[in-house]
C-alpha positions, 0 to 999 in steps of 0.5 A: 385458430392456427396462431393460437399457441399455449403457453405449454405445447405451443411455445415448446413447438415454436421452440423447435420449429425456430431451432431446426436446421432448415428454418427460413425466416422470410417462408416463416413471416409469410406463411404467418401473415396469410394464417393471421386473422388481424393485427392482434394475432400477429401482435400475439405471436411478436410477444411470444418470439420476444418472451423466448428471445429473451428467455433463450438469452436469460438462458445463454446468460446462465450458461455463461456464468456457469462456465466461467465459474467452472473455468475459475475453479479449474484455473484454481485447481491447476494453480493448486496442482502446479504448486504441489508439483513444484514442491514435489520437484523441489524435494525431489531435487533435495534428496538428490542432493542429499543422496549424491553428498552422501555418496561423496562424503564416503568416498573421501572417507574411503580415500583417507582411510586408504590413500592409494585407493583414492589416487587409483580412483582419481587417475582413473576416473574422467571428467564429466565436465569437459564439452560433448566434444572432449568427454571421451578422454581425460584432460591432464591440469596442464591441459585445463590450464591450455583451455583457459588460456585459449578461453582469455584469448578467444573473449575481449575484455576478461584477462584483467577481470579473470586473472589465472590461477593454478585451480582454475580450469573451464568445465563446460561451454556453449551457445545460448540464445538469451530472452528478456526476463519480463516480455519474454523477447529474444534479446541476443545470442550469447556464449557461456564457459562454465569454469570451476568456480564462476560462470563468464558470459559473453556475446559474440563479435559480428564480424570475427567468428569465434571471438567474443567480448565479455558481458558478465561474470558470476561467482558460482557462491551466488548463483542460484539455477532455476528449471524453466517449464516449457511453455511452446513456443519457449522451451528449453529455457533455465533462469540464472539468479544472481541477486538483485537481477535474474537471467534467461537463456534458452539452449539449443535443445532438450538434451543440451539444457538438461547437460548445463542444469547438470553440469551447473549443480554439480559445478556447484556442489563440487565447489562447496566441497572443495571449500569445505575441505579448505576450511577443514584444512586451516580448522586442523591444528599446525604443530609448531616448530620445535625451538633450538635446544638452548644451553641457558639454564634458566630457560628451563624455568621459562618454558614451564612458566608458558606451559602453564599458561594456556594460549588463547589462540588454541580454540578453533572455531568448527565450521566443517559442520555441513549446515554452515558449509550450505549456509550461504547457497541456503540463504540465496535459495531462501532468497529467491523463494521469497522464504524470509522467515527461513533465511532469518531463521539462518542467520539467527542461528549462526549468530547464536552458534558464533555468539563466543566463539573467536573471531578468526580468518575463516570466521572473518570470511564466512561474515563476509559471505554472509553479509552480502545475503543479508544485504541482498536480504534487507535490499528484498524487505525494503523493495516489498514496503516499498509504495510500488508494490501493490498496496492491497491487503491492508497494513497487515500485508506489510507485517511480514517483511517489517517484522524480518527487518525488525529481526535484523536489526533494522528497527528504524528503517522497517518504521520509516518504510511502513510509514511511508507505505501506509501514507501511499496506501490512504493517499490512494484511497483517497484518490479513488473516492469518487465526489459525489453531487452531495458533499455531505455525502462525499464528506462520509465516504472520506472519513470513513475511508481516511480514520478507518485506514489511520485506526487500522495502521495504528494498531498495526503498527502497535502490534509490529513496533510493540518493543520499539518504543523510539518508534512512537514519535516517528508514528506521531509525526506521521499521523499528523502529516496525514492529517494535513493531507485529509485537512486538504481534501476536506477543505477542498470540498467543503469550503474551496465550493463555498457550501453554506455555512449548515453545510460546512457545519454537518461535514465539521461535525462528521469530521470530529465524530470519526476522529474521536474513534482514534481514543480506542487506542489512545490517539488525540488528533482533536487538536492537529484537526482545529489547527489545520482547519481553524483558517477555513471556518474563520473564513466561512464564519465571515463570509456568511456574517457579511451575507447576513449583514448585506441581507439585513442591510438590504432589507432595512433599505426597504423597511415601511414598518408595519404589522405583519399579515399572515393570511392564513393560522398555518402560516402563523402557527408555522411562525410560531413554531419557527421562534419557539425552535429560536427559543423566543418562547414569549412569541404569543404576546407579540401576536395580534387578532387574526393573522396579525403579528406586531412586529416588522417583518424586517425584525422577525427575519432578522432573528430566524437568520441571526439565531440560524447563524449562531446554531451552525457557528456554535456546531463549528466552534472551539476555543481558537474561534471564540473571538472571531464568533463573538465578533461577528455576533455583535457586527450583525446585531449592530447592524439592526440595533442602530437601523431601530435607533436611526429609525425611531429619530427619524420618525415623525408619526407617533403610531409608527413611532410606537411600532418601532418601540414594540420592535426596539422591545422585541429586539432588546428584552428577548432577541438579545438574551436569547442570543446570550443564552445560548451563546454561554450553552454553547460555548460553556462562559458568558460573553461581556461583550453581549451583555454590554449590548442588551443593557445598553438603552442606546446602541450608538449616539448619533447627532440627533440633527443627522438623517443618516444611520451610522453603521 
């Protein structure tokens, strides 16, 4: 037949028949239609096209996922060598640096040696920071002094915020185009002048061209240049940081950003040298005046006695050495790349170097350099604790940042921010938890979640805070907040639904399974748990002892006391085995021939919901709910207690009165010191209360006159 295609050779020709170029669907289905011999031939070739519809879309499928692993890995292969490049570039840089403060180094060595040399060299050499327009010719200091007199002119706003000074002079300017640091959005245009030692940015007045009003000025000690890669359409584009905020700018073209990256290290380098020179200049040692020649004889024994004396103010405190010199661009540099450890490292081994050193005015001046990075620094750690940022990674992701806090002295608040962080992340995760239709279920998940969480940031916490034993008690009052928060979503779950009290129960027991796990580590949170949930179960324990009372009460209305009647030896061998699970163990003398039991049902029901009842309250219990148990126990055996002694008064027919009496029996020889025994198993001592109930022949005196049961 001609539609007869294998499974081989025919699917692979209906393959390539489908997948040709010049297949029309509407000739294929009719030239089909006149070759079928039936309905079952073209029922046979529909499985066939759906078994390669769907083989060709397992098949797309896979393709699919093969590519886009592949494109994963290439992304992570392109993060890896974007990385290294930038580390290449960053050494490279270095070395730069390196290669031209050498250069500088020796030549102000050759200009010491010869002084001549060095004011040669000066006259002769031009400014490489004057504009495009000026780097012709060489501008005279009265001539710099004229430009920035022209600059506090030109710009609204800076005369009292940048006052004129003789070393100060402008070293380059131009137009930038600013964008927004996050969206990458064109915000506006602005002018930049680049003097020695700062950097004034300005905006441009709308209506008089060439005038400007001030918007910022930064100090060139804390400015950090970062090369923005060219991304089109955004190219030609640098960052300025300026701790805690960062600054875009784009410059006209190429070569313009390539002359400010330029012109802003060097600016830079050359001011760290001048203040190099000016700390070396005050460490020298100035001679003193010599003192008039006095004509006093006894001064002579003086002036001996003040020479053997030393001075205390003779020992200068070295701060030419270059490390300290780049310590505080070191430390801004190590604080845009977010290298803690390295910016620490720093400042632990300025303090070690000044440790006994005196304190003098370049040594007050580098503190308060050095001060500000560390606020900037501490400013950083605290924003990287702070709930905010991204609470993924556990507790450990926080020990760096606590553990460079802790270094800088800031125990207490690197312990309040890794608190406070921790309750953010267990409040999230707890957040996320999707409640289940089951609540045990749920209940699982929440304690899994919230112990698990609380163990791990103990022991993160342990490791962190080892040497800060102060810490211990913020910990403590910490996990017992967080207790009440996990107590909150517990009880809203379990108790707010009003789940039965088994239900309730199971969910108590996980609960204090899961906080057992804290012991590991020598926590006991047993005691913050029954407080914070003792209110709850008292509830739950009486709102299930008045069902059972209603229950009971509902049933006595009814009671016609009578034999139960089975039916059937499974219904009965099931009762049996219900009572025995009761502990009634002597339930066979109270059955009769057949499928006789002889007792009410109204008794027997009573002591499967009383004994339930006390199981399910003795999984909740601890000693704060001794009382509230035990009173509940005895309202509910009350209640059956007085319906026999009401009903043996009332009754008139000795057969049934005889009955009543085997119940009454039933009730007091075995129910009630069932119930005794296993309320002192449960709770470890007996109860007075129970014992009274059980020894007494007669629950409550009534006026035998009466016909109603007092309850």
């Amino acid at each position: 037949m001609a539609l007869s295609l294998g499974e081989g050779g025919g699917g692979s020709r209906l393959r390539r028949q489908l997948e040709s170029g010049g297949f029309a669907a509407g000739e294929y289905v009719k030239q089909l239609s006149q070759q079928s011999d039936g309905d079952r031939d073209l029922q046979e070739h529909r499985q066939r096209i759906q078994a390669l519809s769907e083989e060709t879309a397992q098949s797309l499928k896979r393709n699919v996922y093969q590519n886009y692993r592949q494109f994963i890995e290439t992304a992570r292969e392109i993060s890896y060598l974007e990385s290294e490049m930038y580390q290449l570039s960053h050494i490279l840089t270095e070395q730069k640096g390196i290669m031209e403060a050498v250069t500088q180094a020796l030549l102000l060595q050759a200009d010491r040696d010869d002084p001549a040399l060095g004011a040669r060299r000066a006259a002769a050499a031009a400014d490489p920071f004057l504009p495009l327009s000026a780097k012709d010719a060489a501008a005279s200091e009265e001539g710099r002094q004229r430009t920035l007199t022209t600059l506090l002119e030109k710009v609204e706003g800076c005369r009292d915020l940048l006052p004129e000074s003789p070393g100060k002079y402008l070293v380059y300017n131009g137009d930038l185009v600013e964008y927004d640091a996050d969206h990458m959005a064109q915000i506006q245009r602005v002018h930049a002048f680049l003097m020695n030692d700062c950097l004034l940015v300005a905006t441009a007045l709308p209506n008089r061209r060439g005038a400007y009003r001030y918007d910022a000025l930064y100090p060139l000690d804390g400015l950090a240049v970062v090369n923005v890669k060219d991304n089109p359409p955004m190219k030609d584009m640098f960052k300025l940081l300026m701790f805690p905020e960062s600054r875009i700018f784009q410059a006209e073209n190429a070569k313009i950003k390539k002359e400010w990256l330029e012109v802003l290290e060097e600016t830079k380098r050359n001011r760290a040298l001048s203040e190099k020179r000016r700390l070396e200049q005050e460490a020298l040692p100035r001679p003193s005046p010599a003192p008039p020649e006095s004509t006093n004889p006894f001064d002579e024994d003086e002036e001996e006695e003040e020479e053997e004396e030393p001075s205390a103010e003779e020992e200068v405190v070295d701060l030419s050495l270059e490390w300290i010199q780049e310590l505080p661009e070191d430390l801004d540099v190590c604080i845009a790349q977010r290298d803690f450890e390295g910016a620490v490292d720093l400042l632990d081994k300025l303090n070690e170097y000044l440790g006994d050193k005196p304190v003098s005015q370049p040594v007050k001046e580098l503190r308060a350099k050095v001060d500000e990075r560390v606020r900037q620094l501490t400013d950083v750690l605290v924003f990287e604790l702070s709930p905010d940022r991204s609470l993924r990674g556990g507790p450990r992701a926080t020990r760096r940042a606590v553990s460079q806090l802790i270094r800088l002295g800031q125990s207490t608040k690197a312990c309040e921010l890794f608190l406070k962080n921790r309750a953010a992340a267990v409040q999230t995760a707890i957040r996320q938890l999707r409640i289940e239709g089951a609540t045990l279920l749920y209940i699982h998940k929440l304690c899994h979640v919230f112990f698990t969480s609380l163990l791990e940031t103990a022991r993160e916490f342990e490791t962190d805070f080892a040497g800060n034993n102060g810490c211990y008690s913020a910990f403590v009052v910490w996990a017992r907040s967080s207790m009440r928060m996990f107590v909150d979503a517990f009880s809203k779950q379990v108790f707010d639904s009003k789940e039965s009290l088994s239900t309730a129960a199971e969910c108590v027991k996980v609960a204090k399974e899961h906080c057992k796990q804290l012991s590991e580590i020598g926590l006991d949170l047993t005691f913050i748990i029954h407080a914070l949930l003792v209110k709850d179960i008292k509830g739950a324990l009486q709102s299930y002892k008045d069902i059972i009372i209603e229950a009971t009460k509902h049933r006595n209305s009814e009671e016609m006391w009578r034999k139960m009647n089975l039916m059937t030896p499974e219904a009965l061998g099931k009762l049996r085995e219900e009572m025995r699970s009761c502990g009634v163990g002597n339930f066979d003398q109270y059955t009769g021939d057949d499928c006789w039991v002889n007792l009410s049902y109204t008794v027997v029901a009573f002591t499967k919901q009383t004994m339930a009842f006390l199981e399910e309250a003795l999984k909740l219990y601890f000693p704060e709910l001794h009382m509230v148990l035990l009173e509940s126990l005895v309202e509910i055996i009350l209640v059956a207690v007085q319906h026999v002694d009401y009903s043996l008064r009332c009754e008139q027919d000795p057969e049934k009165k005889a009955f009543i009496r085997q119940n009454a029996s039933f009730l007091y020889e075995t129910v009630l010191p069932v119930v005794e025994k296993r309320f002192e198993e449960g709770v470890g001592k007996p109860a007075k209360q129970l014992q009274d109930l059980r020894n007494a022949s007669r629950l409550m005196r009534v006026n035998p006159e009466s016909t109603t049961s007092v309850v």
